[in-house]
N, CA, C and O atoms as CSV, one atom per row, in Angstrom:
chain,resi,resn,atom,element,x,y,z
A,1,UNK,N,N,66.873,87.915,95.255
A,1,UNK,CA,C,68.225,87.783,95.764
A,1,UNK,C,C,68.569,86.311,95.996
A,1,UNK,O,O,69.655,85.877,95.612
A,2,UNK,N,N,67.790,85.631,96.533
A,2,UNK,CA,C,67.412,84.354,96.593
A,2,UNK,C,C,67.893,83.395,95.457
A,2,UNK,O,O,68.928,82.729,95.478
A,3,UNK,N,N,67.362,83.422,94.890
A,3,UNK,CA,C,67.391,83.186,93.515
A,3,UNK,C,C,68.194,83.320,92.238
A,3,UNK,O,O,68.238,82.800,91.124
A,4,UNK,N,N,68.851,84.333,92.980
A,4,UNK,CA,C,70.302,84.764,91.988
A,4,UNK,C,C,71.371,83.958,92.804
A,4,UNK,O,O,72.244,83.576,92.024
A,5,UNK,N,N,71.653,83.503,94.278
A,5,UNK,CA,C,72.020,82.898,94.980
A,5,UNK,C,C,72.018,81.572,94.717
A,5,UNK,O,O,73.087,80.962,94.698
A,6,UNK,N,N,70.598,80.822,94.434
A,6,UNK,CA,C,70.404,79.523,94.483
A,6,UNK,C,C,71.177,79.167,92.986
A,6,UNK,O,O,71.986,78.248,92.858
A,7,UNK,N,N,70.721,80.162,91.805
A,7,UNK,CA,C,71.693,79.684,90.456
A,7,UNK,C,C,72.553,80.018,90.725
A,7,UNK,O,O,73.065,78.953,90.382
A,8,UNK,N,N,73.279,80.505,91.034
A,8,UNK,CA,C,75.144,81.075,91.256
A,8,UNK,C,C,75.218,79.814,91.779
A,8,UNK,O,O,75.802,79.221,90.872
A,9,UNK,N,N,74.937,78.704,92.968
A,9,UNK,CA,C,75.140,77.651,93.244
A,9,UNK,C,C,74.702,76.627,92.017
A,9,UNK,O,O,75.393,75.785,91.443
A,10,UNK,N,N,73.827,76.856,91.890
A,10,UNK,CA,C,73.020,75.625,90.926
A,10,UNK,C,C,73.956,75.377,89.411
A,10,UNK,O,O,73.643,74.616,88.496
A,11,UNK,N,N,74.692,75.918,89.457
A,11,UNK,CA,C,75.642,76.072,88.009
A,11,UNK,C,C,77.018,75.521,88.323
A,11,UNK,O,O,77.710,76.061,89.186
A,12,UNK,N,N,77.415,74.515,87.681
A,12,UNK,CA,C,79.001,73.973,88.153
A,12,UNK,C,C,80.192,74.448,87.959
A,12,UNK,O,O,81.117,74.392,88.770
A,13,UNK,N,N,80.221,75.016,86.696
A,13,UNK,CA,C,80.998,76.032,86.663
A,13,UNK,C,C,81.559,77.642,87.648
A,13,UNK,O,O,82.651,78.207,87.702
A,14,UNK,N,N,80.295,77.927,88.266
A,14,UNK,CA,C,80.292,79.083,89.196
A,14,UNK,C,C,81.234,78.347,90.121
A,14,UNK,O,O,82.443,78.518,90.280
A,15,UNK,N,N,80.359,77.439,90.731
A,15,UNK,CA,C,80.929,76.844,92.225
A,15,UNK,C,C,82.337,76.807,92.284
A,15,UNK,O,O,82.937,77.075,93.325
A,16,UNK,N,N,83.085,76.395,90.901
A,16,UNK,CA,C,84.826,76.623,91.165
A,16,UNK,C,C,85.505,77.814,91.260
A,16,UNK,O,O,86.512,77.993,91.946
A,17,UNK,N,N,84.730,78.958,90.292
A,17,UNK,CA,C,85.125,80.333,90.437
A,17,UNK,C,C,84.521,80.832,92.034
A,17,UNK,O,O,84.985,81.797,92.640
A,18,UNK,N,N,83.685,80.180,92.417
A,18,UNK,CA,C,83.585,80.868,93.840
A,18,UNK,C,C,84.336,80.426,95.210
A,18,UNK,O,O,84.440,81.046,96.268
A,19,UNK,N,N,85.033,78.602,94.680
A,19,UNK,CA,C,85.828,78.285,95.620
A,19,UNK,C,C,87.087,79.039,95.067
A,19,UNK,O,O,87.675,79.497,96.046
A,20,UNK,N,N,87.566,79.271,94.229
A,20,UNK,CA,C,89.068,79.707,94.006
A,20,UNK,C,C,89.061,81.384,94.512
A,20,UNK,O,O,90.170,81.801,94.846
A,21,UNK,N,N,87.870,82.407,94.599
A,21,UNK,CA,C,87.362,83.548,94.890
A,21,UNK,C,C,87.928,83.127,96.792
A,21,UNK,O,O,88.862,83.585,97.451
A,22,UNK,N,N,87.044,82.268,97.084
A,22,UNK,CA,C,86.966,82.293,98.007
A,22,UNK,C,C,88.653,81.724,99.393
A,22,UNK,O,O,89.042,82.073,100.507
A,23,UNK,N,N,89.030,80.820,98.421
A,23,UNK,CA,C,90.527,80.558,99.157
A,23,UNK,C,C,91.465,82.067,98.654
A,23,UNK,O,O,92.397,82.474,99.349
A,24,UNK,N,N,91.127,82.619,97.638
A,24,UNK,CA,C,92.331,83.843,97.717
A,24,UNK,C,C,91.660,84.541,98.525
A,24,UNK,O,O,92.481,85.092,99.259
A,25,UNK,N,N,90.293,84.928,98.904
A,25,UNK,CA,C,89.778,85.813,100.054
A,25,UNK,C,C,90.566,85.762,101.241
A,25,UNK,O,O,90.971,86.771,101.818
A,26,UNK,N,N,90.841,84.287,101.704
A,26,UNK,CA,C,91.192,83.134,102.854
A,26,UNK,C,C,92.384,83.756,103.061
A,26,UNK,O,O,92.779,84.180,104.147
A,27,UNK,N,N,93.202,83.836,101.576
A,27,UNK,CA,C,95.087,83.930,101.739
A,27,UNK,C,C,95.130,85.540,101.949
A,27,UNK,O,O,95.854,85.907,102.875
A,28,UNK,N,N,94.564,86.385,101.336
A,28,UNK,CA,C,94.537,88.058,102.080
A,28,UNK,C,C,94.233,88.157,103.131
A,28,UNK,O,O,94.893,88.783,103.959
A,29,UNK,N,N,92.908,87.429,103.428
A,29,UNK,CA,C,92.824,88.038,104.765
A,29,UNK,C,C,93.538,87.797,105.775
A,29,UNK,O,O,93.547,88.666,106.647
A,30,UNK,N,N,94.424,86.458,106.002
A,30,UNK,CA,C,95.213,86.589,106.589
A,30,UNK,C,C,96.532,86.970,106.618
A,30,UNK,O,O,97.128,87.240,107.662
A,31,UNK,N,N,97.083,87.011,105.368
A,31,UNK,CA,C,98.215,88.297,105.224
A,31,UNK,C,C,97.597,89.942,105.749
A,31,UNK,O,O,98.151,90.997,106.054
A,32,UNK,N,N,96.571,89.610,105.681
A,32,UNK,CA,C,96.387,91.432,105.891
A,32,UNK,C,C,96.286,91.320,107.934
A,32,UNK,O,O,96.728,92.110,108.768
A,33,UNK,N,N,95.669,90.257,108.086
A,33,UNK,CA,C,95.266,89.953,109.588
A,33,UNK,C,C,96.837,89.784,110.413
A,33,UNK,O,O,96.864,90.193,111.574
A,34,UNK,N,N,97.953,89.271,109.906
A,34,UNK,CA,C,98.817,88.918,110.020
A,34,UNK,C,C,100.420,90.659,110.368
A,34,UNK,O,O,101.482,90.794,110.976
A,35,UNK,N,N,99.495,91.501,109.481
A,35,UNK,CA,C,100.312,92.820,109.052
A,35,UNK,C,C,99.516,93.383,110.180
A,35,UNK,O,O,100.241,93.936,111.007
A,36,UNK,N,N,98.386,93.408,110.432
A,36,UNK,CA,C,97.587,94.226,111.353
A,36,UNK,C,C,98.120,94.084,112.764
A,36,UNK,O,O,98.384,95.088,113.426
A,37,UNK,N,N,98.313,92.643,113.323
A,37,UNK,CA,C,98.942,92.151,114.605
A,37,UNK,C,C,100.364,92.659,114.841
A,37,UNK,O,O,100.655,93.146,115.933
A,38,UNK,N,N,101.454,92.540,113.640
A,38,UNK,CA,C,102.876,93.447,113.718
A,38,UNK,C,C,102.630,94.660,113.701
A,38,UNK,O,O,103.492,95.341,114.255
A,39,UNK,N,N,101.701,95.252,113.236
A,39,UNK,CA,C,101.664,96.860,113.789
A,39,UNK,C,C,101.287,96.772,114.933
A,39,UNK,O,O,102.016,97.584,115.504
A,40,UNK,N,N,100.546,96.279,115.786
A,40,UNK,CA,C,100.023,96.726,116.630
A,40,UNK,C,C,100.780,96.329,117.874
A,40,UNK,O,O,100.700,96.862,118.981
A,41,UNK,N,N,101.678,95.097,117.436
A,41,UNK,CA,C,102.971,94.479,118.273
A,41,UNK,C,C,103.795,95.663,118.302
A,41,UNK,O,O,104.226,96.119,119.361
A,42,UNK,N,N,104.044,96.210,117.093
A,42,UNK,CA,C,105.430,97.304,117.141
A,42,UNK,C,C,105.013,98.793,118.152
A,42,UNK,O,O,105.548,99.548,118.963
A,43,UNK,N,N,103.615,98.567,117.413
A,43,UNK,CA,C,103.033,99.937,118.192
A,43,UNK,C,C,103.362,99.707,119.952
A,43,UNK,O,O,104.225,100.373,120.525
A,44,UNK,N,N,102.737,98.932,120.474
A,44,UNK,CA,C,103.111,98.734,122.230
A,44,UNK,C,C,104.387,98.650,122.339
A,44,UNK,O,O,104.850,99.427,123.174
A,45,UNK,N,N,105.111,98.013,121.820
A,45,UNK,CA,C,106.653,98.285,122.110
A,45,UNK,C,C,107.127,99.432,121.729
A,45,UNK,O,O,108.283,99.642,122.097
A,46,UNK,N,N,106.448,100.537,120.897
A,46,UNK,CA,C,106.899,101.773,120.936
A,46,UNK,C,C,106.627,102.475,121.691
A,46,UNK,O,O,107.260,103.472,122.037
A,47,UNK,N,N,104.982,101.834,122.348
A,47,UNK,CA,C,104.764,102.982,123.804
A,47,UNK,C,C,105.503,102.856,124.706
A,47,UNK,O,O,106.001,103.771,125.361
A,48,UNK,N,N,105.701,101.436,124.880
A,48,UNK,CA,C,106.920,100.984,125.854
A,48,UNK,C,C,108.039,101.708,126.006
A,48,UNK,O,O,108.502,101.999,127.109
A,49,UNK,N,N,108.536,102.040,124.912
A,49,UNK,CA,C,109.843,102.731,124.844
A,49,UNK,C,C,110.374,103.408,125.722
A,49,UNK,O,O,111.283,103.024,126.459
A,50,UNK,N,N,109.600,105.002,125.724
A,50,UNK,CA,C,109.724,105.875,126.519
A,50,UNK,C,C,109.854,106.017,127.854
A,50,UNK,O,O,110.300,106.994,128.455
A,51,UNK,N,N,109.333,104.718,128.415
A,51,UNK,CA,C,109.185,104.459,129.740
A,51,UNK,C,C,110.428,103.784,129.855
A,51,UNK,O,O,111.167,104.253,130.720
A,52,UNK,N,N,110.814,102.909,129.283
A,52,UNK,CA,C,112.259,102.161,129.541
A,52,UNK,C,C,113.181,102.705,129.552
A,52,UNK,O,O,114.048,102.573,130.415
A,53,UNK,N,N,113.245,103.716,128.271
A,53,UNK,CA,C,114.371,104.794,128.503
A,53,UNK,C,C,114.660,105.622,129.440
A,53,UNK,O,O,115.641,106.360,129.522
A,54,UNK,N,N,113.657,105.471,130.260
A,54,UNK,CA,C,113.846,106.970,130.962
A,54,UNK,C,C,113.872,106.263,132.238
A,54,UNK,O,O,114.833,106.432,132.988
A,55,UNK,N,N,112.872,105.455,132.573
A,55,UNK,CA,C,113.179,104.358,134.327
A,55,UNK,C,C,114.507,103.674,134.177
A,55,UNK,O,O,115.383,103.812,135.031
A,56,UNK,N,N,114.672,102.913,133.068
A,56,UNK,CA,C,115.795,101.629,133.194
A,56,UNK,C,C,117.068,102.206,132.856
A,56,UNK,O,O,118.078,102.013,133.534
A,57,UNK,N,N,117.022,103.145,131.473
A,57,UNK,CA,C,118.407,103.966,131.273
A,57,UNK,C,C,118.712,105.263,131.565
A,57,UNK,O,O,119.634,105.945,131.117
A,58,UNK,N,N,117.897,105.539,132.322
A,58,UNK,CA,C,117.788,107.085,132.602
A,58,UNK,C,C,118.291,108.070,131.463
A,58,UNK,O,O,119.131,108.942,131.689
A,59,UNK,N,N,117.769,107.883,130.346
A,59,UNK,CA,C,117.351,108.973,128.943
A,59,UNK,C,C,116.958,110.299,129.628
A,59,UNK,O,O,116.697,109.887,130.758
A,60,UNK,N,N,116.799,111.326,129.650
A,60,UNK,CA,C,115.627,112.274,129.886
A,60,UNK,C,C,114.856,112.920,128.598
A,60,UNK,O,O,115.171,113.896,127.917
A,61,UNK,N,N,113.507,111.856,128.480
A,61,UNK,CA,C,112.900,111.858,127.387
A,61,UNK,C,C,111.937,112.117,128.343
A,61,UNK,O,O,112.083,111.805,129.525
A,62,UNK,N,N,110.538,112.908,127.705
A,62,UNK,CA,C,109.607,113.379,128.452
A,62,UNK,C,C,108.895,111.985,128.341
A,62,UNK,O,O,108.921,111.049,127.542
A,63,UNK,N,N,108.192,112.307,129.611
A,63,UNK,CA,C,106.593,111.110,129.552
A,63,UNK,C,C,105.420,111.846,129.221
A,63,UNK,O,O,104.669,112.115,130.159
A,64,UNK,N,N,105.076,112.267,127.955
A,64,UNK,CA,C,103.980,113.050,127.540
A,64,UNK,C,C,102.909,111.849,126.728
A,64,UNK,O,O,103.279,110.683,126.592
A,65,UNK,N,N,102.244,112.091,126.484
A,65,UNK,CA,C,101.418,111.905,125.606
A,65,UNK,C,C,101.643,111.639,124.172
A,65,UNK,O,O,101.593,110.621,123.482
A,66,UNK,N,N,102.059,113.602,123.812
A,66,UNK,CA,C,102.590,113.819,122.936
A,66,UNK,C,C,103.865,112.801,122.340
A,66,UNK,O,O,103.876,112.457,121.159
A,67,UNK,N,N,104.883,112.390,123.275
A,67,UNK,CA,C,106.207,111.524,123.247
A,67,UNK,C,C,105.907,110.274,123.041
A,67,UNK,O,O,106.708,109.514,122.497
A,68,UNK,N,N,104.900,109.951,123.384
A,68,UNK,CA,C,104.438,108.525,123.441
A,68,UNK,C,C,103.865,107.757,122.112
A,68,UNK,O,O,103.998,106.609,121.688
A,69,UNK,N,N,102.915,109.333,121.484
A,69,UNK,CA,C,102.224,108.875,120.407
A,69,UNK,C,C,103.362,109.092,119.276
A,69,UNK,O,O,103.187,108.418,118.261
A,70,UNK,N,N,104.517,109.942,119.296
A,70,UNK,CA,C,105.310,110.210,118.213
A,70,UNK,C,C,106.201,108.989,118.071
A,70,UNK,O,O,106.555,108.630,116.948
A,71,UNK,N,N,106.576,108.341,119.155
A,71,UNK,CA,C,107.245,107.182,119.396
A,71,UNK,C,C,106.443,106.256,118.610
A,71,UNK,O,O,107.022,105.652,117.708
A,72,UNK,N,N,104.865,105.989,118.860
A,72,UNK,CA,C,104.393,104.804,118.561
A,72,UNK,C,C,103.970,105.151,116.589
A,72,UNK,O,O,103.659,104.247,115.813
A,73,UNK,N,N,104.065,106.416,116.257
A,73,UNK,CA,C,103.643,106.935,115.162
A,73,UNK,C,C,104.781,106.783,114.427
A,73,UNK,O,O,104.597,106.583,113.227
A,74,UNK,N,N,106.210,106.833,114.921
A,74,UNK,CA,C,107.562,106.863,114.028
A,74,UNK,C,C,107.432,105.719,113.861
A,74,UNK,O,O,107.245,105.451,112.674
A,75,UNK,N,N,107.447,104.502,114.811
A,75,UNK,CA,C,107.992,103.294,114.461
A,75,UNK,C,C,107.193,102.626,113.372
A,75,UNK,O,O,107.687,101.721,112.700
A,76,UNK,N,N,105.587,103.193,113.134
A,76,UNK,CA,C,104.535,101.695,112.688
A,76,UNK,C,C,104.834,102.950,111.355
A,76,UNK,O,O,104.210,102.633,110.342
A,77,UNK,N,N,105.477,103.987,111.224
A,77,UNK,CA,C,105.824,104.626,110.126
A,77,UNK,C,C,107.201,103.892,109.423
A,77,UNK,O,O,107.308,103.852,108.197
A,78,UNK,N,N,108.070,103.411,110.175
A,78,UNK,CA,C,109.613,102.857,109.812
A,78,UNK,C,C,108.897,101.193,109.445
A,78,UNK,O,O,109.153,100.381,108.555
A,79,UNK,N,N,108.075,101.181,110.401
A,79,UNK,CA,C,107.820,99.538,109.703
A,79,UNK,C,C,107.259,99.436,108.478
A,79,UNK,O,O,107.649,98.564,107.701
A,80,UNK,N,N,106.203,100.372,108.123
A,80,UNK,CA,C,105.287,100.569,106.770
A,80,UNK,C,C,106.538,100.575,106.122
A,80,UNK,O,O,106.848,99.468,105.683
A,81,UNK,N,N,107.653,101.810,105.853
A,81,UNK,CA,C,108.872,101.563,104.915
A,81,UNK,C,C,109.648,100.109,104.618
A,81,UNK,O,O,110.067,99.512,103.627
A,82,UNK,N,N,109.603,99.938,105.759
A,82,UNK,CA,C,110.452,98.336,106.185
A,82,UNK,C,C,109.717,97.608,105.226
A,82,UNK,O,O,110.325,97.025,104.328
A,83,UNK,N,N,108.132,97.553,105.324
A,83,UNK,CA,C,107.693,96.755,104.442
A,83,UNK,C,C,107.754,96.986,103.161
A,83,UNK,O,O,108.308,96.245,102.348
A,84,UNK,N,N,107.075,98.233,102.864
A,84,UNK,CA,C,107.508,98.351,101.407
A,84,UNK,C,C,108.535,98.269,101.005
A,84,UNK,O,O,108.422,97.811,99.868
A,85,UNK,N,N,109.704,98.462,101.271
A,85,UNK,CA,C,111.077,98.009,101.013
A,85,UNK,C,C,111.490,96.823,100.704
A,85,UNK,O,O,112.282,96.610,99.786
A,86,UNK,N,N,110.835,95.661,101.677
A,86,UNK,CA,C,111.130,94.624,101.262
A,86,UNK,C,C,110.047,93.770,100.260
A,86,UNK,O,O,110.127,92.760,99.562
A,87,UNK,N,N,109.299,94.472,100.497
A,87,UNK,CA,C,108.316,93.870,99.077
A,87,UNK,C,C,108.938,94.535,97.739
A,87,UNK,O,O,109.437,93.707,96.977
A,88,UNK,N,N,108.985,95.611,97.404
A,88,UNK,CA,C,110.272,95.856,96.434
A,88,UNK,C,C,111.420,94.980,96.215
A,88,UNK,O,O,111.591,94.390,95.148
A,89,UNK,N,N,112.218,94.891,97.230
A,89,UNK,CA,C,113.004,93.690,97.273
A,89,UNK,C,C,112.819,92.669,96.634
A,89,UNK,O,O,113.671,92.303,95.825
A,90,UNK,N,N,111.621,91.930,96.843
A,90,UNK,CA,C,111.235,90.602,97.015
A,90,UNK,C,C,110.951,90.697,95.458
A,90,UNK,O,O,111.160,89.730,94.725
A,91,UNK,N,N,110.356,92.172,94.882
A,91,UNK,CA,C,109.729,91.423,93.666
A,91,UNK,C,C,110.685,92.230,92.420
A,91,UNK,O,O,110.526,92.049,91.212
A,92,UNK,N,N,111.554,93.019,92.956
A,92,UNK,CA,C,113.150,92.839,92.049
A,92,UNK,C,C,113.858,91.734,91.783
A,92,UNK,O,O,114.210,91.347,90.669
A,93,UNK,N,N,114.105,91.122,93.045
A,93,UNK,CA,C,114.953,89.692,92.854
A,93,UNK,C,C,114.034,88.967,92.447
A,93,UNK,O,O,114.673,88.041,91.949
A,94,UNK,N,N,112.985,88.734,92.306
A,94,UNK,CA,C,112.457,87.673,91.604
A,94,UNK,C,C,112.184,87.709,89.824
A,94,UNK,O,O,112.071,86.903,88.901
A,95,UNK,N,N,112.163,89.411,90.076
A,95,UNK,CA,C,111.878,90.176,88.693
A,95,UNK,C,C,113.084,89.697,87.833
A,95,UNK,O,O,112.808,89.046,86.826
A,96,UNK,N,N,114.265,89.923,88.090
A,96,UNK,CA,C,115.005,89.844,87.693
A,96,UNK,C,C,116.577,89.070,88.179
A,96,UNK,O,O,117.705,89.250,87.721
A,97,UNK,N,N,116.139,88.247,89.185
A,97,UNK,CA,C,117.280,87.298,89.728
A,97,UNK,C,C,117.479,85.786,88.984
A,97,UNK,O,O,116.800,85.018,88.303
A,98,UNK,N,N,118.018,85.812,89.208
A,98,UNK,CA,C,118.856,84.681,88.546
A,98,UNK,C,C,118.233,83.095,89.065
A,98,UNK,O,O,117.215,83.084,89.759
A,99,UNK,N,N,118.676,82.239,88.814
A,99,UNK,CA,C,118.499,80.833,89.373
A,99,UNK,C,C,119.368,80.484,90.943
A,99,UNK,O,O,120.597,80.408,90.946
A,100,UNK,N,N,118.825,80.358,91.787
A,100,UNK,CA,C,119.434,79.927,92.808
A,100,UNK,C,C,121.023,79.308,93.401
A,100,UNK,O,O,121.260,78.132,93.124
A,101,UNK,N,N,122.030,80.049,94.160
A,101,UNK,CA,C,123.271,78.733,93.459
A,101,UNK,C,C,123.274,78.108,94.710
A,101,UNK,O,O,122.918,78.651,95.755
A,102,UNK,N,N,123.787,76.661,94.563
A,102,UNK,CA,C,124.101,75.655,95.337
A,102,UNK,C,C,125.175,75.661,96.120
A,102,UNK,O,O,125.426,74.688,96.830
């Protein structure tokens, strides 16, 4: 293992395919690290919800469990769409948009 290690280094050619491997590793993982933190942002503000509605605006929405997790389950569900939506977006208009106007 060693040894398959030390030539994968020992070869000059490798070493660039493993730095260019290794900065796109760099750029996912933090797009993915980055998507993980907005769910989990949206998620608490969805638990939040229920409680605000119902202390601050007086909603009569239950304080269950059940209410809490459907709340936090709809929203990081509307955001997943949100995203895919706009990644669609993003790679229509680029697919097929035009040059920028001034």
């Amino acid at each position: 293992m060693l040894d398959q290690i030390a030539g994968f280094f020992a070869s000059g050619g490798n070493m660039i395919w493993l730095l260019i491997v290794f900065v796109i590793f760099m750029v996912v993982a933090f797009k993915v690290f980055k998507i993980i933190m907005r769910t989990i942002t949206i998620a608490i503000i969805a638990a939040i919800f229920p409680f605000v509605a119902r202390f601050v605006f007086g909603m009569n929405i239950p304080i269950t469990i059940d209410s809490v997790l459907w709340f936090v389950i709809t929203a990081i569900a509307l955001y997943f769409i949100y995203f895919i939506a706009r990644g669609g977006y993003k790679l229509i208009h680029f697919a097929f948009g035009g040059k920028k106007k001034k």
